[in-house]
C-alpha positions as CSV (number, residue, x, y, z in Angstrom):
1,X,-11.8,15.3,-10.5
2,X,-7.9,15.4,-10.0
3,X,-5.5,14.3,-12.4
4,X,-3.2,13.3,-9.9
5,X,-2.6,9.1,-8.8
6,X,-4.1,8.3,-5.9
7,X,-0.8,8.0,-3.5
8,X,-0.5,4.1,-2.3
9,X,1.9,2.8,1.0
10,X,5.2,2.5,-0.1
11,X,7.1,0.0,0.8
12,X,10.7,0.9,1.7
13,X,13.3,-1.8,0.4
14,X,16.9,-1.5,1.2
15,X,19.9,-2.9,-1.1
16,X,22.7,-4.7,0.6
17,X,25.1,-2.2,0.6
18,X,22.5,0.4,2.5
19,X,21.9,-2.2,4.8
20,X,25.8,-2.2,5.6
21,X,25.6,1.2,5.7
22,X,23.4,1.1,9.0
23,X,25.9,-1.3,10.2
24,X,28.6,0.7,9.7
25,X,26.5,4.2,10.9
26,X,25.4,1.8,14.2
27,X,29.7,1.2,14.9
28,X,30.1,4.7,14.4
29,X,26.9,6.2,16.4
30,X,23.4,4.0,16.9
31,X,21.8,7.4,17.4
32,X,22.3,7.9,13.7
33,X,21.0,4.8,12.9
34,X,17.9,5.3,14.5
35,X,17.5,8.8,12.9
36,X,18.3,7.4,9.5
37,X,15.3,4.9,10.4
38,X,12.5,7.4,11.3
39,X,13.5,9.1,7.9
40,X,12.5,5.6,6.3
41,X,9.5,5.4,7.7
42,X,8.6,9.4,6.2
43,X,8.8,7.7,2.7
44,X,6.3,5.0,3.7
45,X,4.0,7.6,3.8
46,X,5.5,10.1,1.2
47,X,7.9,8.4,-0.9
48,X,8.5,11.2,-3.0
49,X,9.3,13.3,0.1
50,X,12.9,14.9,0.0
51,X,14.5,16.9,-3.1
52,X,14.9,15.4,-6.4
53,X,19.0,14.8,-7.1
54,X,20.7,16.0,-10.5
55,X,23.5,15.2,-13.0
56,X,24.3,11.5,-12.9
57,X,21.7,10.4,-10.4
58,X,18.6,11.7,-12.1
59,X,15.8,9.7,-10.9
60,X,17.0,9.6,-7.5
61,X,16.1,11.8,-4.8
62,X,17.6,12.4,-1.2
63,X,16.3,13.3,3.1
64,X,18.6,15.0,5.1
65,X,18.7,13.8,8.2
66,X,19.9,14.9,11.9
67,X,22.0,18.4,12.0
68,X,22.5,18.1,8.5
69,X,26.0,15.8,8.4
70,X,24.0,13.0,6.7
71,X,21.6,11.6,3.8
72,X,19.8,8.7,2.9
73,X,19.2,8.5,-1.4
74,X,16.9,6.3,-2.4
75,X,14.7,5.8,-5.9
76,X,10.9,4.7,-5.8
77,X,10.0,2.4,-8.8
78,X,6.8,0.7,-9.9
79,X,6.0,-3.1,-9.5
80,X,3.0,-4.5,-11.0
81,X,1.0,-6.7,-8.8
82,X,-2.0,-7.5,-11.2
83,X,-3.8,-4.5,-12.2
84,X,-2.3,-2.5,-9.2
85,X,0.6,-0.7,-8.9
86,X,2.8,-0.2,-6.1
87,X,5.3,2.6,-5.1
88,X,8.7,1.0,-3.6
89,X,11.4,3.1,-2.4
90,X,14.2,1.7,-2.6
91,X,17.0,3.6,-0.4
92,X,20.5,3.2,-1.6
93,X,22.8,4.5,0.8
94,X,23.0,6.2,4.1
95,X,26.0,8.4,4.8
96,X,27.8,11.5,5.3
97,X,27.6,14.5,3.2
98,X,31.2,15.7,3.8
99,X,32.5,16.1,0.3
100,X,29.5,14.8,-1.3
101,X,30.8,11.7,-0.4
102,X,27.2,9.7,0.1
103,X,26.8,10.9,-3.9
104,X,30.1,9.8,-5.6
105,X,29.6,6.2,-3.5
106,X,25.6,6.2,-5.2
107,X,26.9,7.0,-8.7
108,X,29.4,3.7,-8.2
109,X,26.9,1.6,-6.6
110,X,24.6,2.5,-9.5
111,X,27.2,0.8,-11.9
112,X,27.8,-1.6,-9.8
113,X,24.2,-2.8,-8.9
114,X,22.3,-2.3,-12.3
115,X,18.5,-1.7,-12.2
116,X,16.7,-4.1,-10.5
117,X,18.9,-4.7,-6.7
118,X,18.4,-7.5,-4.6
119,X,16.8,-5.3,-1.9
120,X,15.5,-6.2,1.6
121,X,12.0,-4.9,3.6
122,X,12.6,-2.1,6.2
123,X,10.6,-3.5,9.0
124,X,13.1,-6.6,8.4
125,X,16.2,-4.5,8.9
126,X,14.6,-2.6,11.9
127,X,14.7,-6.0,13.4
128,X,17.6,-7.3,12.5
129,X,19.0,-4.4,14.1
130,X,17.6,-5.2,17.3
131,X,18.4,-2.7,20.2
132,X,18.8,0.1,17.5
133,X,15.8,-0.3,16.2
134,X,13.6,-1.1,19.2
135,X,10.7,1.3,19.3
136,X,10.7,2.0,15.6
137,X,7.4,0.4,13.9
138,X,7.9,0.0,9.9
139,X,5.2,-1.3,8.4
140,X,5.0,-5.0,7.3
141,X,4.6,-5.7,3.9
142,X,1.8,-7.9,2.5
143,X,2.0,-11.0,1.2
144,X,0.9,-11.4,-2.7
145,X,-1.9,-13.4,-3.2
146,X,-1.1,-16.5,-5.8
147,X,-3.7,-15.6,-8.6
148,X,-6.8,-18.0,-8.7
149,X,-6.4,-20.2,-11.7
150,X,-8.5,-19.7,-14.9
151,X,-10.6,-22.9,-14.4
152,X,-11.5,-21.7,-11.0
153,X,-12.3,-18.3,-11.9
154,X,-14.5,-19.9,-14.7
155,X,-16.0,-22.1,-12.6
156,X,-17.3,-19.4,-10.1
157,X,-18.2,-16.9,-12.6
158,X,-19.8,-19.1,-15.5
159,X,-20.8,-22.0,-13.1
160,X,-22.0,-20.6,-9.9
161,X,-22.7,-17.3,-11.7
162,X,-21.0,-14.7,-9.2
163,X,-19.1,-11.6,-10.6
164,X,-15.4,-12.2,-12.2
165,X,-14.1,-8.7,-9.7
166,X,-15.6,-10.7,-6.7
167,X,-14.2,-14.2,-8.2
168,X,-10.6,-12.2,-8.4
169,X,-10.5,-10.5,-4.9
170,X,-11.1,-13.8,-2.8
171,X,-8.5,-16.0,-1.5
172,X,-8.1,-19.4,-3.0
173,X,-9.8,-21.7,0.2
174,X,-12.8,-18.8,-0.5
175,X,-13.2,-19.8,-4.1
176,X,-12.5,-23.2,-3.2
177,X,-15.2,-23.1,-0.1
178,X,-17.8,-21.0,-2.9
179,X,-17.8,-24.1,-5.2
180,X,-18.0,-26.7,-2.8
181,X,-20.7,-24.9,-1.4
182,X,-22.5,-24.6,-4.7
183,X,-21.2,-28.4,-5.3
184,X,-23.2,-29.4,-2.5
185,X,-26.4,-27.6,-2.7
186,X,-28.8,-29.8,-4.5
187,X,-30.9,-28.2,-7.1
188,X,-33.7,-26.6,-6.2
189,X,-37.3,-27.9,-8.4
190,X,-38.1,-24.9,-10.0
């Protein structure tokens, strides 16, 4: 048996200013744009993929993209969703790599933006891109799941006696629809 994680999705979050970025790559040349995009969509799949970054952006790592002119930085964090954990890269900035330009703009960004950015979902910038982005498939983050509420999990575990991981992975209308049923059902005369 490994000792390495299992590797999860990631799902690729932008910050506002690499958003603008885009914007201001998609003035310049839309064909970057796009290139920067299919880069994105690497680190669904691999979002440690690209070279680790030193000196004051430890913790960061970066994809070169096109003929080399260009590089999108980005971070993956962990965000706890229950007992599971989910990879999220978060890319920072998009830009050119003339006078290590894109890395002196991360390292004032990274004052400027603390730890936790307001970030939005690739496949959301992909659309809101439009013609740039047409063809270009990120993948749609899930929606979290409100956690059933202890009386309900109680209910179904102690009650109508089903197991707690089977109580925890249902939706809330099929924990609802479980005790109704069980509700309904008239005791048998054993």
């Amino acid at each position: 048996m490994s000792d390495e994680p299992t590797r999860r999705r990631a799902w690729v979050r932008l910050t506002e200013p690499a958003v603008d970025d885009l914007h201001v790559l998609a003035r310049k040349d839309p064909q970057i744009v796009r290139w920067c995009l299919k880069k994105m969509l690497l680190l669904e799949r691999d979002p440690m993929a690209g070279e680790p970054l030193l000196g004051g952006l430890v913790g960061f790592r970066r994809l070169v993209v096109s003929d080399r002119h260009w590089r999108i930085v980005w971070r993956v964090v962990a965000e706890e969703t229950g007992e599971a954990v989910v990879d999220i890269a978060e890319v920072w900035a998009a830009g050119a790599r003339a006078e290590s330009a894109v890395y002196q703009e991360m390292e004032r960004r990274i004052e400027d933006l603390g730890d936790t950015p307001q970030a939005q979902r690739l496949h959301e910038v992909v659309t809101a891109l439009g013609r740039i982005g047409r063809g270009i498939a990120a993948a749609s983050e899930p929606r979290l799941a409100e956690p059933l509420p202890a009386w309900l999990v109680t209910a179904l575990t102690t009650t109508v006696g089903l197991p707690r991981d089977a109580v925890e992975a249902m939706t809330h209308t099929e924990a609802m629809e479980q005790l109704q049923a069980h509700w309904s059902t008239p005791p048998s005369d054993a």
